[in-house]
C-alpha positions in Angstrom: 0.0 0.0 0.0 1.5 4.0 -0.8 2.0 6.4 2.1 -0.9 8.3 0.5 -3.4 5.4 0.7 -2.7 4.7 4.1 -3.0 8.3 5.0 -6.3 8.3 3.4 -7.4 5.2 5.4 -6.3 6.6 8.4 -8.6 9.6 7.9 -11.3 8.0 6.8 -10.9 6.0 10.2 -10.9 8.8 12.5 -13.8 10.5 10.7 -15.7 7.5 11.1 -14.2 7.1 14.7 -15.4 10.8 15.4 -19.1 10.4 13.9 -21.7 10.2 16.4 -23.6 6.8 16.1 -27.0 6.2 16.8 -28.9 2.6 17.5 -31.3 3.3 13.7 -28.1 3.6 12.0 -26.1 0.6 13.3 -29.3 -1.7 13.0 -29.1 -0.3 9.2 -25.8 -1.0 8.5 -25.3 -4.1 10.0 -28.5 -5.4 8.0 -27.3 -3.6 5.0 -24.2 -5.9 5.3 -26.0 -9.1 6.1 -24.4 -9.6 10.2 -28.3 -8.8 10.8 -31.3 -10.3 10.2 -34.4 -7.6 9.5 -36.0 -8.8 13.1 -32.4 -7.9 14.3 -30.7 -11.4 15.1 -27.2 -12.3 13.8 -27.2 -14.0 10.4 -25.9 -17.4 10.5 -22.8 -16.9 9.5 -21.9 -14.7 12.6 -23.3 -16.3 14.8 -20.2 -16.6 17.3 -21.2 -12.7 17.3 -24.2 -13.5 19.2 -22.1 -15.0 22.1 -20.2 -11.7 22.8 -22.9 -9.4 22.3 -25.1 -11.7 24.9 -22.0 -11.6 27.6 -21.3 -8.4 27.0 -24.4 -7.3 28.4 
């Protein structure tokens, strides 16, 4: 990888580090990627996922 894409990563990382982040929006993008199912469980493959959320609770 350049020097400039990595600086562009890094960027992009903080901004999205910096963006405030509301339950709607990370529903939608985890369904939009397929780790959610629409009535909000974890697809099957990420299911392991549905062991930390539940301890980390």
């Amino acid at each position: 990888m350049e020097l400039k894409q990595i600086a562009l990563l890094t960027d992009l990382a903080k901004n999205a580090n910096s963006e405030k982040k509301d339950k709607e929006k990370v529903v939608a993008t985890l369904q939009s990627a397929k780790i959610l199912t629409k009535s909000g469980n974890f697809t099957s493959y990420f299911s392991n996922l549905s062991r930390v959320a539940n301890s980390s609770k």
